[in-house]
N, CA, C and O of each residue as an XYZ file, in Angstrom:
780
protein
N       6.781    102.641    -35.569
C       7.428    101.913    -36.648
C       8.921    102.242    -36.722
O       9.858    101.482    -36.968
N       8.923    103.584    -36.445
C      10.538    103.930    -36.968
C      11.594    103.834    -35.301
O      12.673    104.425    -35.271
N      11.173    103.166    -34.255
C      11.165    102.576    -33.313
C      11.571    101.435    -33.281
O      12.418    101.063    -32.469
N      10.869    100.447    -34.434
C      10.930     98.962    -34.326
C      12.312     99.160    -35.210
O      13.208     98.471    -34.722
N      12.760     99.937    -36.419
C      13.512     99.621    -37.593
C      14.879    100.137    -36.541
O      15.955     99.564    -36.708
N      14.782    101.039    -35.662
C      16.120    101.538    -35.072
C      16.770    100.781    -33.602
O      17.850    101.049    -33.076
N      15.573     99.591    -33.064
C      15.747     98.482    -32.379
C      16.417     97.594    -32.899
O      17.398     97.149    -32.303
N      15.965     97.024    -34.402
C      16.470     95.947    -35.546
C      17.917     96.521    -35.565
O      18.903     95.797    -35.705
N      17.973     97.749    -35.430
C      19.205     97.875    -36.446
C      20.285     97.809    -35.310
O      21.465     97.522    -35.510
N      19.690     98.133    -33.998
C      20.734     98.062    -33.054
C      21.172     96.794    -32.561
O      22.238     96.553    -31.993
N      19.994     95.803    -32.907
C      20.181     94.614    -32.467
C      21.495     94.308    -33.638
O      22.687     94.595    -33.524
N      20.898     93.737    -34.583
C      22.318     93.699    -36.129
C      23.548     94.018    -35.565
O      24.156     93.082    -35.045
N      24.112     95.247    -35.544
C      24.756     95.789    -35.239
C      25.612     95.353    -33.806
O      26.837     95.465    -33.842
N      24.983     94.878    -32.604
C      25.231     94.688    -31.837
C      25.593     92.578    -32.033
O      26.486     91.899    -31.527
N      24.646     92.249    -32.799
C      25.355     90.647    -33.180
C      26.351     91.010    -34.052
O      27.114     90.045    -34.081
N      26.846     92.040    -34.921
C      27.784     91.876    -35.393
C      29.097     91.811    -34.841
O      30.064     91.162    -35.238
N      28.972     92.690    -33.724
C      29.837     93.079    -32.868
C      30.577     91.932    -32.301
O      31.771     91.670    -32.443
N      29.394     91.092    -31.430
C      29.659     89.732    -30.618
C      30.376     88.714    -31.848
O      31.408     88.083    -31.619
N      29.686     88.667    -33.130
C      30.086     87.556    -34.195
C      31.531     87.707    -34.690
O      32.401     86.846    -34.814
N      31.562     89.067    -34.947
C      32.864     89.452    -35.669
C      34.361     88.437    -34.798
O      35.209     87.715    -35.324
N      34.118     88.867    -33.101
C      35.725     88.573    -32.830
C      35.462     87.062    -32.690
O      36.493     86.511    -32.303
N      34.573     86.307    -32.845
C      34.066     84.906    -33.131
C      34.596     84.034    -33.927
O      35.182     83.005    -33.589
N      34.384     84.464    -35.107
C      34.619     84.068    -36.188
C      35.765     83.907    -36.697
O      36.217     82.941    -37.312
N      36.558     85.575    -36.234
C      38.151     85.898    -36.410
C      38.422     84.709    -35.603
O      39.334     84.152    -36.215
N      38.138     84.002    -34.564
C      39.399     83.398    -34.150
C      38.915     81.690    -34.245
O      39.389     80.831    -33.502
N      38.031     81.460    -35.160
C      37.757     80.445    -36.099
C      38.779     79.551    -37.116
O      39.035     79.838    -38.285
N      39.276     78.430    -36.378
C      40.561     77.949    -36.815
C      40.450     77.305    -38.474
O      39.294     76.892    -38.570
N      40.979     77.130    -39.423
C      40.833     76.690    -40.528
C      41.061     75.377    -40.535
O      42.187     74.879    -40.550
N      39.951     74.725    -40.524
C      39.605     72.930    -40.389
C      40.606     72.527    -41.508
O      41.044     71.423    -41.184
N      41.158     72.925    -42.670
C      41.746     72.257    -43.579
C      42.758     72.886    -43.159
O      43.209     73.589    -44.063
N      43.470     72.989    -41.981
C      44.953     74.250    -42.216
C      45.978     72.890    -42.098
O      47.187     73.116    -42.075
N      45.397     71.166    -42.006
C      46.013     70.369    -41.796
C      46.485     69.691    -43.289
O      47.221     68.709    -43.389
N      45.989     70.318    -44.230
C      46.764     69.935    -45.623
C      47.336     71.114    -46.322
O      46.980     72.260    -46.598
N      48.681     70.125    -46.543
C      49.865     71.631    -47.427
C      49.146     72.253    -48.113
O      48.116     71.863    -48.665
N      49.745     73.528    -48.145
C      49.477     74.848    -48.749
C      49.956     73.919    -50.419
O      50.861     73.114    -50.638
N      48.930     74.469    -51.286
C      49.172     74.480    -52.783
C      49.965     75.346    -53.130
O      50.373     76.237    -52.385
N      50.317     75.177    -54.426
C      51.582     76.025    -55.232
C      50.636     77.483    -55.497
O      51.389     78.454    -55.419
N      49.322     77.856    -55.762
C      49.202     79.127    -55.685
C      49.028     80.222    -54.263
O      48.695     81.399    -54.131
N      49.383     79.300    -53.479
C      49.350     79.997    -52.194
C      50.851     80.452    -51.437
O      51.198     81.356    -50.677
N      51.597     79.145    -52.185
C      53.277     79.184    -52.137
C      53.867     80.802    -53.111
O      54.623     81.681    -52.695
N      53.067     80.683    -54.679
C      53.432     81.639    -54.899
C      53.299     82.917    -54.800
O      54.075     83.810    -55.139
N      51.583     82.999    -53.989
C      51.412     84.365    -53.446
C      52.227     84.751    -52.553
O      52.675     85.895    -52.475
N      52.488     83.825    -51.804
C      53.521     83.953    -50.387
C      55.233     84.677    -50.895
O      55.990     85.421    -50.272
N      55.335     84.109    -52.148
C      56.737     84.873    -53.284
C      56.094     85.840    -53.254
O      56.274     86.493    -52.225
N      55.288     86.311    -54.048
C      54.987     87.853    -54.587
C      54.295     88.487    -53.466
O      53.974     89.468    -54.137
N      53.951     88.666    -52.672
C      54.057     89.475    -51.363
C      55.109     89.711    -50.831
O      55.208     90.849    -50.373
N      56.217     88.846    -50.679
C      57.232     89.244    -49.933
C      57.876     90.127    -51.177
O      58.969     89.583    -51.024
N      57.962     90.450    -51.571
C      58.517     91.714    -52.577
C      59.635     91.357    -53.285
O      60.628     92.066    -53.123
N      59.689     90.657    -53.845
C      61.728     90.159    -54.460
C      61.441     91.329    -55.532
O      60.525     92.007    -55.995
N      62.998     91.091    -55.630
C      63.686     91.292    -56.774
C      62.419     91.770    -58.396
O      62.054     90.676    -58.825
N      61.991     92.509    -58.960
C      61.366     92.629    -59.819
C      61.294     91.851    -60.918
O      60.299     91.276    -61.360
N      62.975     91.863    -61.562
C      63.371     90.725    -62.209
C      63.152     89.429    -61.894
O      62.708     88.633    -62.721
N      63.466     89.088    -60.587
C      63.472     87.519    -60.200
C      61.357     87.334    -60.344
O      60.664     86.439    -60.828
N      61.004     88.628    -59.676
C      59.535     87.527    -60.106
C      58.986     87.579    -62.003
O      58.662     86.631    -62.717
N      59.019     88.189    -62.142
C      59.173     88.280    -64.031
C      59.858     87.543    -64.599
O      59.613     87.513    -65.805
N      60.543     86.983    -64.314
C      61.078     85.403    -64.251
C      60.645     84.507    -64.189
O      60.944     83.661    -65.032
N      59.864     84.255    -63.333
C      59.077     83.203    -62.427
C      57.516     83.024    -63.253
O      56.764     82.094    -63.545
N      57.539     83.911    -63.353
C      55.860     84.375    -64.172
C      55.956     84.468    -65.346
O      54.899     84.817    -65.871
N      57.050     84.253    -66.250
C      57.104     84.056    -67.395
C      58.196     82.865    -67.779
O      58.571     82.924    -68.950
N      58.593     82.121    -67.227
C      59.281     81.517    -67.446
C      58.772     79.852    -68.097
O      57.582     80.063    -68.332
N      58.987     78.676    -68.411
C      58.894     77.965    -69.442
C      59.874     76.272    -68.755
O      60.914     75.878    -69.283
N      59.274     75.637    -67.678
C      60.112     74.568    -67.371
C      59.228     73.407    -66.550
O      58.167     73.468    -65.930
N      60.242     72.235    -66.860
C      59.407     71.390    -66.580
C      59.567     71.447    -65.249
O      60.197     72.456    -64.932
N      59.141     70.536    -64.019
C      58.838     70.699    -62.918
C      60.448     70.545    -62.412
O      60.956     71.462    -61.766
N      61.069     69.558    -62.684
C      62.595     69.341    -62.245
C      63.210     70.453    -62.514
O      63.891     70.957    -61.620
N      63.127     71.012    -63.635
C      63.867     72.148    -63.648
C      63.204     73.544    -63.175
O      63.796     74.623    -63.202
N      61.753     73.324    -62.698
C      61.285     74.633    -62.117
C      62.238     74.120    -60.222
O      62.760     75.068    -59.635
N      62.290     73.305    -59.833
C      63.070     72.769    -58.444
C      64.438     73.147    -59.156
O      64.880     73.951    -58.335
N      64.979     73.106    -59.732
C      66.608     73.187    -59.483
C      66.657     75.447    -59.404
O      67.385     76.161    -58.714
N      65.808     75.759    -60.193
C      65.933     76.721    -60.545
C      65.827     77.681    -59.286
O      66.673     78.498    -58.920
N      64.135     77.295    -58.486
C      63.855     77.594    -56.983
C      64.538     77.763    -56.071
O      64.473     78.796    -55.405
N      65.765     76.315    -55.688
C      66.969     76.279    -55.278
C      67.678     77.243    -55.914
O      67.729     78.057    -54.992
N      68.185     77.685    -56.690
C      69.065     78.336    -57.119
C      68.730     80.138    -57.009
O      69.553     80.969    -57.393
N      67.507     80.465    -56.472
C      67.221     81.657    -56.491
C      67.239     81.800    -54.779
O      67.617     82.959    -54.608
N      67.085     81.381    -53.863
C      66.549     81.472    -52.492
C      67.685     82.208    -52.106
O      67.726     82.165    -50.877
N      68.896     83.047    -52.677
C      69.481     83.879    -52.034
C      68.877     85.421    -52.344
O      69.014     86.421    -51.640
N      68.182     85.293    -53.591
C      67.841     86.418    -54.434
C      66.337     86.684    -53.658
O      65.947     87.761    -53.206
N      65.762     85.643    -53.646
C      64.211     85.425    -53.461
C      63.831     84.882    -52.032
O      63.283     83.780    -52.055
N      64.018     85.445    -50.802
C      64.617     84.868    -49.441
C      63.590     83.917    -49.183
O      63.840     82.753    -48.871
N      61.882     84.606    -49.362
C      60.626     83.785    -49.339
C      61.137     81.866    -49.515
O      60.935     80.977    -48.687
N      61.726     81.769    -50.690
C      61.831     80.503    -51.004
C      62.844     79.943    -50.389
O      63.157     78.782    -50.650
N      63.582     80.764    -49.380
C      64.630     79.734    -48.524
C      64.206     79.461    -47.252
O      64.912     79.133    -46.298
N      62.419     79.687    -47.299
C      61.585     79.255    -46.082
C      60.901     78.503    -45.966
O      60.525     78.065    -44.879
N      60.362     77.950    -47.583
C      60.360     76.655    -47.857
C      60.570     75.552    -47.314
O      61.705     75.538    -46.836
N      59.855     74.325    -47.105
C      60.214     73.499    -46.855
C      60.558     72.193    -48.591
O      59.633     71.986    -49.376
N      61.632     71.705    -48.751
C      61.496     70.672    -49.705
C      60.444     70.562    -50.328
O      60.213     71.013    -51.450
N      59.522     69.775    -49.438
C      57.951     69.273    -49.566
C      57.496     71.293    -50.442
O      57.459     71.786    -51.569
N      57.355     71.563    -49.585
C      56.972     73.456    -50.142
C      57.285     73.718    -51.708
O      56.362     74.005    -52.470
N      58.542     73.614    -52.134
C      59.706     73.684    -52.570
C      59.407     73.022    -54.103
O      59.582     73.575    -55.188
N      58.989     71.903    -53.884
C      58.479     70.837    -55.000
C      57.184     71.133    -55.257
O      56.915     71.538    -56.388
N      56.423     71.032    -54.548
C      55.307     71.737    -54.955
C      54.801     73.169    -55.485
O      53.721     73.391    -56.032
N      55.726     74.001    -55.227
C      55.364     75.160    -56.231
C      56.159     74.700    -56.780
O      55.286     73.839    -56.885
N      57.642     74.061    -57.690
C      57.824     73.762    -58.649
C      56.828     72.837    -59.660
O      56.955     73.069    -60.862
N      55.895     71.858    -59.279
C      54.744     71.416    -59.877
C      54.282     72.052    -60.442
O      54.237     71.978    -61.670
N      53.696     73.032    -59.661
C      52.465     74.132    -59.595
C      52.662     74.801    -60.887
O      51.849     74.900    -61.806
N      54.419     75.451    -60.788
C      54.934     76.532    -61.744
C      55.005     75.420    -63.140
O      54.846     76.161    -64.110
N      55.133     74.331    -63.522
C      55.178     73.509    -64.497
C      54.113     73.348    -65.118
O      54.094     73.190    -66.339
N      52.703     73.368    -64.127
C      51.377     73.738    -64.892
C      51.172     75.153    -65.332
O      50.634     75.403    -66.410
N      51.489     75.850    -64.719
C      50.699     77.140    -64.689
C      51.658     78.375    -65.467
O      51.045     79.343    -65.917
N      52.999     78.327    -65.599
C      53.735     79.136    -66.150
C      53.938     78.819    -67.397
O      54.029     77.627    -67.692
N      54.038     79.716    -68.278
C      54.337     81.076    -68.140
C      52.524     81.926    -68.385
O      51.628     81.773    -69.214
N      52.707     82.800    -67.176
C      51.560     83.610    -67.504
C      51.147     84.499    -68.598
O      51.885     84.237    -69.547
N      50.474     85.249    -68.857
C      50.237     86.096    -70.380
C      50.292     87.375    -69.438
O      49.803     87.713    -68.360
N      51.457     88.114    -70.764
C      52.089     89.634    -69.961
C      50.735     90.177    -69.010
O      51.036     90.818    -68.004
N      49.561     89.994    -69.230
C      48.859     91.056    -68.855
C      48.225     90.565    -67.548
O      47.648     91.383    -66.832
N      48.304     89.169    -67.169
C      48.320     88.781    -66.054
C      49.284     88.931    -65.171
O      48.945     89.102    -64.000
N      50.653     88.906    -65.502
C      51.723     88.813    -64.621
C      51.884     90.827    -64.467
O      52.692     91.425    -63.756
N      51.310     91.160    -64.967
C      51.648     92.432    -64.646
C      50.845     93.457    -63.603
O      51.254     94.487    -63.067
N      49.393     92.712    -63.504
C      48.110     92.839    -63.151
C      48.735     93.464    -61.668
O      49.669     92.834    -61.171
N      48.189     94.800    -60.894
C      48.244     95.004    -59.446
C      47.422     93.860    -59.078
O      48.189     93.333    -58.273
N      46.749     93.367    -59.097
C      46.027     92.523    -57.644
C      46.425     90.767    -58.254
O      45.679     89.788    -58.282
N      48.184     90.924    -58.778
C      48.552     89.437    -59.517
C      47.992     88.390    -58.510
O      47.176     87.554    -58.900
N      48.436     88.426    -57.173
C      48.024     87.430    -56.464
C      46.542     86.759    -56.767
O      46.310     85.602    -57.117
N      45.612     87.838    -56.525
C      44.181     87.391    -56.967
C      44.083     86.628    -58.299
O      43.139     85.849    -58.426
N      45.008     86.781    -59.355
C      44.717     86.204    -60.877
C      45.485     85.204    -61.221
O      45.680     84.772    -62.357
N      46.178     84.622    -59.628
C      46.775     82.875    -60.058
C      46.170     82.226    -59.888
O      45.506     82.190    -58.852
N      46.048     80.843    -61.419
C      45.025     79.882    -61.349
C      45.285     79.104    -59.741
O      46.168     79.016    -58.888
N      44.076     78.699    -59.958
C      44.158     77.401    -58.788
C      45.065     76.541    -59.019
O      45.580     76.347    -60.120
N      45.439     75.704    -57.531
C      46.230     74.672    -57.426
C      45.437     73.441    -57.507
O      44.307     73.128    -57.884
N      46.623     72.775    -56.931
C      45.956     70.996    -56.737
C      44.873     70.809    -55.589
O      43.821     70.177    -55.685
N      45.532     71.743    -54.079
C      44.381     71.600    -53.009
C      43.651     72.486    -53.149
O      42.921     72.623    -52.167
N      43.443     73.356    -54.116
C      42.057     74.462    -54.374
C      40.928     73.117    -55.087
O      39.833     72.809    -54.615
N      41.454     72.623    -56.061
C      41.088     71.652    -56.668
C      40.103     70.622    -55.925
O      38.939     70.309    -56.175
N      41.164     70.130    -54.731
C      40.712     68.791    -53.497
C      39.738     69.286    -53.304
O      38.678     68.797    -53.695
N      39.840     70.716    -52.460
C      38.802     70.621    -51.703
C      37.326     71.221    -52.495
O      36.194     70.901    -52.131
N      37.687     72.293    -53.819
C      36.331     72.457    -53.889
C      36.103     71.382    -55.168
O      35.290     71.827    -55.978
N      36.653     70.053    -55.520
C      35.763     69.242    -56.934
C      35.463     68.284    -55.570
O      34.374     68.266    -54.995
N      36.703     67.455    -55.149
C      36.303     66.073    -54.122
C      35.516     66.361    -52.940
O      34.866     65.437    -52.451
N      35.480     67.600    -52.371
C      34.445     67.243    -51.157
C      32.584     67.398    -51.741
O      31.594     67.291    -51.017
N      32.613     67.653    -53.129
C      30.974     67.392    -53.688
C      30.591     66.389    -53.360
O      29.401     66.385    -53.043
N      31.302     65.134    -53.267
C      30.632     63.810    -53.209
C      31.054     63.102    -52.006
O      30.288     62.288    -51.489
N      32.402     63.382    -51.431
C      32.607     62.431    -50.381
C      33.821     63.464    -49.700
O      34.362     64.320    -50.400
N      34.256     63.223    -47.909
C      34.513     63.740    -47.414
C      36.128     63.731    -48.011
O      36.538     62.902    -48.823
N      37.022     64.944    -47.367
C      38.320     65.177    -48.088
C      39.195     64.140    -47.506
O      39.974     63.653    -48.327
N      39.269     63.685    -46.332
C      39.809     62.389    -45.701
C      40.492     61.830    -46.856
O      41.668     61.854    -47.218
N      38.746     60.990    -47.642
C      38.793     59.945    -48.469
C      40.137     60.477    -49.356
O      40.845     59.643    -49.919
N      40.381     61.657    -49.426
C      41.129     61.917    -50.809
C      42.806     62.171    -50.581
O      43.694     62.153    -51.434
N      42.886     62.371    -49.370
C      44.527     63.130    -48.680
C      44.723     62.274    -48.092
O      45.902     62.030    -48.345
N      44.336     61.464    -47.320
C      45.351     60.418    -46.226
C      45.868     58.947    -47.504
O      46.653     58.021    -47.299
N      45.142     59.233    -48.629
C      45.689     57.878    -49.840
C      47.296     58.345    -50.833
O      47.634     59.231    -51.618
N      47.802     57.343    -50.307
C      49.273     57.220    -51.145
C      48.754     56.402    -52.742
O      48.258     55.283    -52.867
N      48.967     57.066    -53.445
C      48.555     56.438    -55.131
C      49.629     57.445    -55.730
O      50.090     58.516    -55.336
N      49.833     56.639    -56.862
C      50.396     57.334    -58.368
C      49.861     57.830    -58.787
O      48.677     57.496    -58.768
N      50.249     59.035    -59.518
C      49.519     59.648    -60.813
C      48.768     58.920    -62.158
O      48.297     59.664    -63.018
N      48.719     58.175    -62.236
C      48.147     56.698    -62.979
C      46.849     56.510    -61.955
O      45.744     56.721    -62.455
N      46.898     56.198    -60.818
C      45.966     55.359    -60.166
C      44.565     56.518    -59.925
O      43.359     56.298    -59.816
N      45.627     58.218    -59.898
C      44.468     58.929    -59.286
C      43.956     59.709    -60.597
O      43.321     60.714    -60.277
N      44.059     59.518    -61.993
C      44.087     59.719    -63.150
C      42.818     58.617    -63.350
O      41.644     58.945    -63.181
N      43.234     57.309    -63.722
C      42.098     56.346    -63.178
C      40.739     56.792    -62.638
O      39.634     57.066    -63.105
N      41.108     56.760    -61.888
C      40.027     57.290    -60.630
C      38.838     58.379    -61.469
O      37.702     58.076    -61.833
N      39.568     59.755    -61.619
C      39.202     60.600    -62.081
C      38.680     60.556    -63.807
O      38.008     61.362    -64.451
N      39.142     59.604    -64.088
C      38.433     59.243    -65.689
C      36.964     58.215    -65.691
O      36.300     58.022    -66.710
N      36.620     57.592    -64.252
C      36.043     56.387    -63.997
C      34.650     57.895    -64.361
O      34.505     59.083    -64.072
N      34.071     57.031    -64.985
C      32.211     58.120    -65.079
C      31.258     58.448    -64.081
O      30.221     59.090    -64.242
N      31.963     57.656    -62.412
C      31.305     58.767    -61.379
C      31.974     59.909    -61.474
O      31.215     60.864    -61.314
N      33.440     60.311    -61.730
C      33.956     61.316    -61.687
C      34.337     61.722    -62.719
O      35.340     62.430    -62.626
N      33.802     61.511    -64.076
C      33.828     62.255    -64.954
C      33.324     63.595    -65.374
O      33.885     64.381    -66.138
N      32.047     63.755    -64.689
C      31.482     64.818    -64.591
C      31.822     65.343    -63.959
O      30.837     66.032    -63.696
N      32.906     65.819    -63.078
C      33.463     66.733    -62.419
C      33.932     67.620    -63.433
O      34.408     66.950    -64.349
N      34.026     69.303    -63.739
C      34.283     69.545    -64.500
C      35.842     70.153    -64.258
O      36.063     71.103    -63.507
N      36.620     69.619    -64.831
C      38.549     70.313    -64.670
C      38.773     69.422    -66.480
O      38.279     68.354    -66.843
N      39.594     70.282    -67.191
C      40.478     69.864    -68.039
C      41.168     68.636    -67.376
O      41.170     68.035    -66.302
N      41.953     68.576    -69.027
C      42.609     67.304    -68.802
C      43.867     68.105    -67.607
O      43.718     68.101    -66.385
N      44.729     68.564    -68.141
C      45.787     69.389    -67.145
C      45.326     69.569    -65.483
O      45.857     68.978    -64.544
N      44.297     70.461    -65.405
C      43.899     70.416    -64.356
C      43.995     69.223    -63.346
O      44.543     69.070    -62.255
N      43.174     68.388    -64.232
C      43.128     66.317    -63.118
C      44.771     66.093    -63.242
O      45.325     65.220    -62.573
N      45.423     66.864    -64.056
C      46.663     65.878    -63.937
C      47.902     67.108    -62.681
O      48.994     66.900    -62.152
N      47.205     67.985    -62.684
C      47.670     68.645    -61.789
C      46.948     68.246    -60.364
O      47.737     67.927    -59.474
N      45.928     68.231    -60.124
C      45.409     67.612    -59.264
C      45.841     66.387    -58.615
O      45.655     66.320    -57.400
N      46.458     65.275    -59.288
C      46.753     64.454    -59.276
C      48.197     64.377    -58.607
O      48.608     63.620    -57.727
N      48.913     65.525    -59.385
C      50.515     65.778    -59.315
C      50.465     65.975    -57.479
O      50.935     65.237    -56.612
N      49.582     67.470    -57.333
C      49.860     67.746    -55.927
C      49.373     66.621    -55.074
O      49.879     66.727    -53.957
N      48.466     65.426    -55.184
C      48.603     64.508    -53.750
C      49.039     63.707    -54.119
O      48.783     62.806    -53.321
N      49.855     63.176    -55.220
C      51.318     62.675    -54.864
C      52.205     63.013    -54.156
O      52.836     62.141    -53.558
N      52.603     64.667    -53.966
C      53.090     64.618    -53.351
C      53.070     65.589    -52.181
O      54.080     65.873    -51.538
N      52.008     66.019    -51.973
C      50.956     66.073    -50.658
C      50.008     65.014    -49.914
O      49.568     65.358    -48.817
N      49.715     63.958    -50.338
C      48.586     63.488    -50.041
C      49.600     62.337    -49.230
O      50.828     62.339    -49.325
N      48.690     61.233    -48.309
C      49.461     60.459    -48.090
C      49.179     60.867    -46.200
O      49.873     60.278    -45.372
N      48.355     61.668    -45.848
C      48.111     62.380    -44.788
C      48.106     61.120    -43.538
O      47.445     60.087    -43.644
N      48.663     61.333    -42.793
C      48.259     59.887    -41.416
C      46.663     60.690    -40.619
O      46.400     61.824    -40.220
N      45.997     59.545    -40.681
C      44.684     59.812    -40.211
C      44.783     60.567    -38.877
O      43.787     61.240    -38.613
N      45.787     60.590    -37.984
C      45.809     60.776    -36.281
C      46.235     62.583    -36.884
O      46.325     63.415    -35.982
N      46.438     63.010    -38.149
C      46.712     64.667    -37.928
C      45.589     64.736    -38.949
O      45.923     65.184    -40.046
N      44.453     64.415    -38.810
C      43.136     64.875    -39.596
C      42.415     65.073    -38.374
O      42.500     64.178    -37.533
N      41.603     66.253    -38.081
C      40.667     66.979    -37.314
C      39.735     65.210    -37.382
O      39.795     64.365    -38.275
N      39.019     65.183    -36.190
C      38.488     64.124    -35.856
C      37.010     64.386    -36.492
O      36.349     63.423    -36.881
N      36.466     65.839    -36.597
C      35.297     65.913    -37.318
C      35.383     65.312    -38.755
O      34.321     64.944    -39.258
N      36.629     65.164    -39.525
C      36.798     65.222    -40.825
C      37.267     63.690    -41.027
O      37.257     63.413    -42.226
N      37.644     62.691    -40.272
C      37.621     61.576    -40.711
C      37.163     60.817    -41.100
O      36.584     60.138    -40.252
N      37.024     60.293    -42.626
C      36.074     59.366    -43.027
C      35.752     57.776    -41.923
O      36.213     57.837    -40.783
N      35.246     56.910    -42.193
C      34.957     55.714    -41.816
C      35.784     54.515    -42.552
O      35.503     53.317    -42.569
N      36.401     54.893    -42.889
C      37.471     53.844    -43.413
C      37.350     53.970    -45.228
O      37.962     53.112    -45.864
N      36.461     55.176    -46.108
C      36.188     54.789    -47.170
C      37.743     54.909    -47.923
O      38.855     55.358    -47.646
N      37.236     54.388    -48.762
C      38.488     54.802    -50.288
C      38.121     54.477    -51.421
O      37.101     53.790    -51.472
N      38.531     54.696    -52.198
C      38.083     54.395    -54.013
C      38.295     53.047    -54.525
O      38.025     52.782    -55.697
């Protein structure tokens, strides 16, 4: 018996081995839609700025235009954000228009990264791929009106996000979404659907 359990365990052990460098080099099927604003801003608070400049950022109070002029105006202080792309750039200004200002005890938190809400593509992919593939939802150019719509219609009412949330949702594939079908992984292309 204690034969069979130290065979099992070598076997385990030995698929872990083979699985592990497997997996590591397992490409991320969605790495073809922009990074969301909480991934933009982990990407700030890892690179280490200025103490002040992120206590700033995390407590600060603006609408999205003025979270972009402000962004711009820090990327000498805050180098992360002069790596940005525009597109980058605007979208954590979105992001920061929903989500800021944090409560002291979040923005102060060691593991802050872990305790920023979700974005718009945290959103995409885990409310819209419940019912239909993510295709359907990123390669469509719509307004914030049309994808508001959408999301109020009573198949997708029961999705559960606040009002903010859908309208953040909404915000980022305006101006993420819009994807050309020929840079979507060929496993992931719908059949022509849309809403």
């Amino acid at each position: 018996m204690n034969s069979i359990r130290v065979l099992c365990g070598a076997l385990i052990v030995c698929g872990g081995l083979l699985i592990t460098p497997l997996l590591a080099e397992t490409k991320d099927v969605f790495a073809f839609i922009p990074a969301g604003g909480r991934t933009l801003l982990a990407q700030v608070v890892e690179s280490r700025p200025p103490a002040a400049e992120l206590q700033a950022i995390l407590t600060g109070k603006r609408t999205r235009e003025e979270w972009l002029a402000y962004l711009k105006s820090k990327t000498t202080n805050v180098p992360a954000l002069a790596k940005f792309s525009e597109q980058e750039q605007l979208t954590l200004a979105d992001y920061l228009s929903f989500n800021m200002p944090m409560v002291s005890g979040q923005a102060a938190a060691p593991d802050l990264v872990k305790s920023l809400p979700p974005d718009g593509r945290d959103f995409a992919l885990e409310k819209c791929q419940g019912c239909h593939i993510i295709t359907v939802v990123i390669t469509q150019v719509r307004p914030v009106p049309a994808w508001l719509g959408t999301m109020n219609k009573p198949s997708h009412f029961r999705i559960k996000l606040s009002r903010e949330q859908r309208e953040a949702l909404a915000s980022y594939l305006v101006i993420n979404g819009g994807i050309p079908i020929d840079d979507v992984p060929e496993e992931l292309r719908a059949g022509g659907a849309t809403y």
